[in-house]
N, C-alpha and C positions, 0 to 999 in steps of 0.2 A: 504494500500500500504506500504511496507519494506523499506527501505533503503536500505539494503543488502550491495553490496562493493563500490555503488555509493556515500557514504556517504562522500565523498571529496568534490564532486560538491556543496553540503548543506550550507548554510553560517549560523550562528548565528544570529536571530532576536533581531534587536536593537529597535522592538517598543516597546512603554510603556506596560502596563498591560493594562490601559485601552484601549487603542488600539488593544490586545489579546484580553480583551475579548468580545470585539465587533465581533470580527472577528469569534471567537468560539460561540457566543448567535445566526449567522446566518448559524451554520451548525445542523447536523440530533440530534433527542433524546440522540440516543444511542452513540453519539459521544459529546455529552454535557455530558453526564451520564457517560462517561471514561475518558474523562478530571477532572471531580469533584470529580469521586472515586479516581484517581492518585492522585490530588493537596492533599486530604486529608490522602492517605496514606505517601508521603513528609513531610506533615507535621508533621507525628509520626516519620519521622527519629532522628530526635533528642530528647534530653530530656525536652527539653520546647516547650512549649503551649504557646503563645500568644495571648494576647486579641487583635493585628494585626492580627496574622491568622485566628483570631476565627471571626474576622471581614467583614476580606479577603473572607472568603469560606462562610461563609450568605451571603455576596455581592452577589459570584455568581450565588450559590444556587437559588439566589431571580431573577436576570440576567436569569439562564438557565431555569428556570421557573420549577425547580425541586421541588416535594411536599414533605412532613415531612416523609410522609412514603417512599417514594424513597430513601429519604437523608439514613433513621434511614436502608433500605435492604443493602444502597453500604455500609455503614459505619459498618452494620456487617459483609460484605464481609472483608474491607480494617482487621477489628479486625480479624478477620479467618485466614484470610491469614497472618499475622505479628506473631498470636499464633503456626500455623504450624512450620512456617521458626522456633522463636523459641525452639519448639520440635524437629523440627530434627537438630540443633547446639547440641540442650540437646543428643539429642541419639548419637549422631557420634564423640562427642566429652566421653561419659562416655569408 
């Protein structure tokens, strides 16, 4: 489901984490498995790594009951897609 132009009505969730990710460990696979590939491509926005994040996404990983080969398929996605982006800065910018 979009948001689309009703994104006014939306308010800011003020629960903890723990709290998310309760609430996300009781919804579908495939909605556990895009929450975790997202949190970890977040995490490459910047230029640090922390042993918090690295914490953080085992937590959930372990929570969403995702296996090592799931993790190691999204995580070459999240890398795929950060490599394109990128390629095409590189090309539009030469």
């Amino acid at each position: 489901k979009e948001i689309g132009e009703d994104v006014s009505k939306y308010k800011k969730s003020n629960l903890s984490k723990e709290k998310l990710l309760e609430y996300f460990v009781q919804r579908s696979y495939p909605t556990k498995n895009l929450v975790y590939m997202n949190l970890v491509a977040t995490s490459l926005n910047d230029d640090y790594y922390s042993v918090e994040e690295h914490l953080f996404l085992e937590k959930i990983q372990q929570a969403f009951g995702i296996s090592e080969k799931k993790k190691n398929e999204l995580m070459k996605l999240v890398y795929s897609e950060r490599d394109l982006r990128e390629k095409v800065k590189r090309v539009i910018s030469e």
